[in-house]
C-alpha positions in Angstrom: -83.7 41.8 -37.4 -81.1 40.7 -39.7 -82.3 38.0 -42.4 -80.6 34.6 -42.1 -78.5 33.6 -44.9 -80.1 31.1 -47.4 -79.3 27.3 -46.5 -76.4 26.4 -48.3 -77.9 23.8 -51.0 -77.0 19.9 -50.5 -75.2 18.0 -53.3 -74.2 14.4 -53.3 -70.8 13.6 -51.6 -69.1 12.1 -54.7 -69.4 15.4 -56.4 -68.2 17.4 -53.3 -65.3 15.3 -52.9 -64.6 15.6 -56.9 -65.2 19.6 -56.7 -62.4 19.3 -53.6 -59.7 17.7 -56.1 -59.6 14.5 -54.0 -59.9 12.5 -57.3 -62.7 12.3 -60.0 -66.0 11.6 -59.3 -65.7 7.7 -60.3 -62.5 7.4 -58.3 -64.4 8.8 -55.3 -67.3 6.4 -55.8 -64.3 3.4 -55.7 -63.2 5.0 -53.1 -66.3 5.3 -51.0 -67.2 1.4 -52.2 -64.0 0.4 -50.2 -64.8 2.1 -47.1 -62.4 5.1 -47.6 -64.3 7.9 -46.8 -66.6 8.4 -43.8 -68.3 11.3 -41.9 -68.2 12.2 -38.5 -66.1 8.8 -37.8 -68.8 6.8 -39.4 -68.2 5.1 -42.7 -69.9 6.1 -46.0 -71.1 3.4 -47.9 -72.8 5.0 -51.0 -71.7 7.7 -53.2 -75.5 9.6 -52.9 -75.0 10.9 -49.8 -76.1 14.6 -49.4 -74.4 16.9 -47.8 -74.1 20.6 -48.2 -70.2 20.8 -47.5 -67.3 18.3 -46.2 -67.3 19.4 -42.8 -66.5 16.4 -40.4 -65.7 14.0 -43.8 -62.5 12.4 -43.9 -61.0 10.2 -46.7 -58.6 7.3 -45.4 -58.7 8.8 -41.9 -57.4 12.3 -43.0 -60.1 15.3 -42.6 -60.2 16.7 -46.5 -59.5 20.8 -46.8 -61.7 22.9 -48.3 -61.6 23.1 -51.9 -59.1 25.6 -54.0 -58.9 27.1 -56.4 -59.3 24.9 -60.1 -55.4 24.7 -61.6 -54.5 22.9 -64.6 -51.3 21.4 -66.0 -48.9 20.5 -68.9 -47.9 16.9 -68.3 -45.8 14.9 -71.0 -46.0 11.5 -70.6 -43.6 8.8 -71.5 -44.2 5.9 -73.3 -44.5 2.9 -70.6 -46.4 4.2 -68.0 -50.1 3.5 -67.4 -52.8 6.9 -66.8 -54.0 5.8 -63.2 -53.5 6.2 -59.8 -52.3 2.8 -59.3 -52.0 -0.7 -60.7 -52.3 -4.2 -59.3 -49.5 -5.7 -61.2 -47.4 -3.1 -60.1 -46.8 -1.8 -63.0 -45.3 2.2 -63.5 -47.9 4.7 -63.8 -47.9 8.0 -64.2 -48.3 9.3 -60.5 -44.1 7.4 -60.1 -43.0 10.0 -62.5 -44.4 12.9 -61.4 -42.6 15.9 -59.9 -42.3 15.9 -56.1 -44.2 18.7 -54.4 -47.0 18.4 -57.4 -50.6 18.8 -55.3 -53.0 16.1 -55.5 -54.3 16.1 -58.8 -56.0 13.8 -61.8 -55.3 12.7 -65.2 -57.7 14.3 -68.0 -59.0 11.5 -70.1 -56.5 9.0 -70.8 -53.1 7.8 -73.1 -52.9 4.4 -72.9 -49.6 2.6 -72.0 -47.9 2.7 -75.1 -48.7 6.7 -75.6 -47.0 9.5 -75.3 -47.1 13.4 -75.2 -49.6 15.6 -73.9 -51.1 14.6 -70.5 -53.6 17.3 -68.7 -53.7 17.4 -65.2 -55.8 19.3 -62.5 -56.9 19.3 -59.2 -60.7 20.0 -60.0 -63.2 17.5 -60.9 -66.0 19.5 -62.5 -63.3 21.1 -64.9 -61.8 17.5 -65.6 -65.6 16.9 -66.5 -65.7 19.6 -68.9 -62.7 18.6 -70.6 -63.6 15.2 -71.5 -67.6 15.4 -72.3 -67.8 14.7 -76.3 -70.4 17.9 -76.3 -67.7 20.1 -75.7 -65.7 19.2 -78.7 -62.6 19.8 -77.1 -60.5 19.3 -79.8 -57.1 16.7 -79.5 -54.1 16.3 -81.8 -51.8 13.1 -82.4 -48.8 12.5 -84.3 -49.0 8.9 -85.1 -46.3 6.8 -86.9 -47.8 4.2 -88.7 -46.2 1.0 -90.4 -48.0 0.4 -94.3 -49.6 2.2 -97.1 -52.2 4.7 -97.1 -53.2 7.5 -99.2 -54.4 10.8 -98.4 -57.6 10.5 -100.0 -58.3 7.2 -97.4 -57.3 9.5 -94.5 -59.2 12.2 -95.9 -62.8 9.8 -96.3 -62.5 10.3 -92.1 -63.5 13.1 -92.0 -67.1 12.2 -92.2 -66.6 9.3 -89.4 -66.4 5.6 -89.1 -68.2 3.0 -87.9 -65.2 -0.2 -86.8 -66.7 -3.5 -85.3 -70.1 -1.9 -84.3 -68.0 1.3 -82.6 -69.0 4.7 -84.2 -65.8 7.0 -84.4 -66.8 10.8 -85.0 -65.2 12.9 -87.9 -61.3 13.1 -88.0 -59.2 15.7 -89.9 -56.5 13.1 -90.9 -53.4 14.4 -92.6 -50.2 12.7 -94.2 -47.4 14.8 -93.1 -44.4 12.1 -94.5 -43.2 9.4 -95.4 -39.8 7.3 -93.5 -39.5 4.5 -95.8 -42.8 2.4 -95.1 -43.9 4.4 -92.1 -46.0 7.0 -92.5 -46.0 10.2 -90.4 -49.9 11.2 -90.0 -51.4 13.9 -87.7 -54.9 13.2 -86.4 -57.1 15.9 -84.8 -60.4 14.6 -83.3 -62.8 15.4 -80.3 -64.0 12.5 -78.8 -61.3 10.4 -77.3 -62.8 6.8 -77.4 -60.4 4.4 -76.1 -57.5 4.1 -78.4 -59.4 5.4 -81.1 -56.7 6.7 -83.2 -55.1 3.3 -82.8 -57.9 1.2 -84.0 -59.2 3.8 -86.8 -55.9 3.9 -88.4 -55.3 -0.1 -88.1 -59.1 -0.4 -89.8 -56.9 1.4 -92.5 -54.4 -1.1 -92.4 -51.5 0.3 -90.6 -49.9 -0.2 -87.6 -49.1 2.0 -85.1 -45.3 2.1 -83.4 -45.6 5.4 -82.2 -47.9 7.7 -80.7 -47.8 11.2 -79.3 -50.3 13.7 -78.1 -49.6 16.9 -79.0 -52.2 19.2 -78.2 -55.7 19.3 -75.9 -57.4 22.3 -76.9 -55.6 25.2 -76.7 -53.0 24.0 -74.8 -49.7 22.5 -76.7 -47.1 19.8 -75.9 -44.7 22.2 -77.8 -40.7 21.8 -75.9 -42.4 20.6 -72.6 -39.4 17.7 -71.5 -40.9 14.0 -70.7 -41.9 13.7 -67.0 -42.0 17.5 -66.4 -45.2 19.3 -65.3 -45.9 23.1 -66.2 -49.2 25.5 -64.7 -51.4 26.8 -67.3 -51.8 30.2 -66.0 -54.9 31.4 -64.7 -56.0 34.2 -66.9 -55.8 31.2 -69.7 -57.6 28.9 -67.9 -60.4 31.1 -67.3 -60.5 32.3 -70.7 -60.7 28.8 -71.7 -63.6 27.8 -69.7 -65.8 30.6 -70.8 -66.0 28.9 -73.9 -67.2 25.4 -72.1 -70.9 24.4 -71.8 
């Protein structure tokens, strides 16, 4: 007689639906808060549910497909458009300048408003994960332009951290690349991405940002990439990539 197959193990819904590239696992928690996601007909209302897969679960009334394969891409962002799905006070985000024909997929961390450059994109939740947790030291590069006077001895002292208004910023390898009259061209290459840290580390030293760009997320460059267009990591470099995630 023919063992049965093990049971396939349960995991909470929010994950499942994360895993599936329907949007990150706090999205989908939103989501499931406003009654957008139910099972078997029946609305969900708590993002604990256990289930072992998304048979029978459908997300604004449309059954979700099994989950594929984990892509990632290139996304250069514009100044002037805001890193979410969609904004209240209508204002342009990044999901009106994407390429038609993109699959569903989610931002990797965030550029504020006012940012440019480098935007990651995927379809898979547990990788967006491992992209953004500080443990990973994924590392990040900016190009700032900054309005002022600093030296590269100031820039320099980051490199063992700061502490601005009670927020502890981890080490930065700050470096003055030129100077355009009084702005000051200065490339910034950190790991944690707090919320417009380069921003506030770099007015702590005075200055004033009037431009930013993102040019690199870990191995993966901004390099000729035109605003608003997407391009696929290929796969053999993603996989190579995550080997060396926790």
């Amino acid at each position: 007689m023919k063992p049965k197959s093990p049971a396939r193990p349960k995991q909470r819904i929010a994950k499942l639906l994360a895993r599936a590239g329907v949007a990150s696992r706090r999205e989908v928690e939103r989501m499931i808060e406003a009654g957008r996601v139910a099972l078997d007909g029946k609305t969900l209302d708590t993002p604990v549910t256990l289930l072992a897969s998304l048979h029978g679960v459908t997300v604004d009334g449309e059954p979700v497909k099994q989950p594929i394969p984990a892509k990632l891409y290139r996304f250069h962002k514009s100044a002037g458009v805001l890193t979410t799905e969609r904004d209240p006070g209508g204002r342009r985000t990044i999901y009106d300048t994407l390429p038609k024909g993109l699959p569903r997929v989610m931002p990797v961390g965030r550029l504020d408003m006012n940012t440019e450059g480098l935007l990651l994109l995927t379809n898979d939740g547990g990788l967006k994960r491992l992209l953004e947790l500080p443990r990973n030291g994924v590392e990040r590069i900016y190009r700032a332009r900054a309005f002022g006077e600093v030296s590269q001895d100031q820039l320099e002292a980051l490199i063992d951290g700061v502490t601005i208004e009670g927020v502890r910023y981890g080490s930065i390898d700050a470096n003055l690349e030129r100077r355009t009259g009084r702005n000051q061209w200065i490339e910034m290459k950190l790991t944690e991405g707090k919320n417009r840290e380069v921003r506030r580390v770099l007015e702590h030293l005075g200055l004033k940002v009037n431009r930013l760009i993102r040019t690199a997320y870990g191995p993966f460059w901004l390099d000729d990439l035109p605003k608003n267009q997407v391009d696929p990591v290929q796969q053999h470099d993603l996989v190579s990539f995550r080997k060396t995630l926790k």
